[in-house]
Wavefront OBJ file of the C-alpha trace (Angstrom):
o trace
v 5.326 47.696 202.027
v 2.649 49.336 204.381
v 3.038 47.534 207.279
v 0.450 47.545 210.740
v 1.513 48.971 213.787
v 2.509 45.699 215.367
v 6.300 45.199 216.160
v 4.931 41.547 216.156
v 3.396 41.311 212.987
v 6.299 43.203 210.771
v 9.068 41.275 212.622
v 7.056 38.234 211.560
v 6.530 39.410 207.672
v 10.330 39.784 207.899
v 10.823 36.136 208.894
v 8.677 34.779 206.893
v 10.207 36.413 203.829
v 13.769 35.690 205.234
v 12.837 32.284 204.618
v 11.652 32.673 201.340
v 15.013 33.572 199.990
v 14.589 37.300 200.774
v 17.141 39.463 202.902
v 14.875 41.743 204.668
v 15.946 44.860 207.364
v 12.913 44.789 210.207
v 13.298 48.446 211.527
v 11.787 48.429 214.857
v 12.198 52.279 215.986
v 13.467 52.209 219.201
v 15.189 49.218 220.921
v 11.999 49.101 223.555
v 9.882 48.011 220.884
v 11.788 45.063 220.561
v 9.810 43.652 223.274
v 6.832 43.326 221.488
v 8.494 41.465 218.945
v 10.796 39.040 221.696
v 8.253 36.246 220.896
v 8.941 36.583 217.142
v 12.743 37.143 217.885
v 13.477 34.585 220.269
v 10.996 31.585 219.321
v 10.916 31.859 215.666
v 13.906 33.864 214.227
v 16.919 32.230 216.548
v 15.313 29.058 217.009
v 13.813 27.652 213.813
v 17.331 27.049 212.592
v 18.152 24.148 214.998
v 14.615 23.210 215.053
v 14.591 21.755 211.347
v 18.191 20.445 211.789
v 19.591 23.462 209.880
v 17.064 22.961 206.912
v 15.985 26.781 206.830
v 18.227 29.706 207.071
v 16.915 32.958 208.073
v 19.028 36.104 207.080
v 17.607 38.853 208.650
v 18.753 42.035 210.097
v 16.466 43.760 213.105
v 17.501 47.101 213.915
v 16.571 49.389 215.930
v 17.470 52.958 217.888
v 19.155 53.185 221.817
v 20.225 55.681 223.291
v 19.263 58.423 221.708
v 19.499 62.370 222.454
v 16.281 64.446 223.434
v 13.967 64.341 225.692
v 11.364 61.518 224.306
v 7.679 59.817 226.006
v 8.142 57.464 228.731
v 7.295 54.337 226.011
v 10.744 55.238 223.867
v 13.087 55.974 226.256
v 13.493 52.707 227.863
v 17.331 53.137 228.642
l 1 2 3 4 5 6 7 8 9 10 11 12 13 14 15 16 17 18 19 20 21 22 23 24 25 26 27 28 29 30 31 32 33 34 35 36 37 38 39 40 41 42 43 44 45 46 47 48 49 50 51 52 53 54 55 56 57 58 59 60 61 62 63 64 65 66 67 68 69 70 71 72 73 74 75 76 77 78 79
């Protein structure tokens, strides 16, 4: 799919269809991007689990690059 620039938005399509029945792999670039999706990460994909009593399973992989070689701008080298 074409996606928007928005760590947010794409980590959030891939949770959404995660719990749909899909198995989706939310590639976020570089592991400092991850920020921008944290809200996504932390308050929908790890907690929505426990929050309907195990009702809604959400298999999704989020990866991402660290630590890479090369001399990169000062927004994806966060090391």
């Amino acid at each position: 799919w074409d996606m928007p620039i928005s760590e947010g938005s794409f980590t959030g399509v891939g949770i959404g269809a995660a719990i749909n029945g899909l198995r989706p792999i939310v590639d976020l670039g570089f592991a400092s991007f991850a920020y921008l999706a944290s809200d996504q990460i932390i308050n929908q994909a790890s907690k929505l689990r426990y929050m309907t009593g195990g009702q809604i399973d959400i298999p999704i992989v989020i990866r991402c690059c660290m630590f890479s070689t090369g001399s990169m701008a000062a927004q994806h080298a966060d090391r």
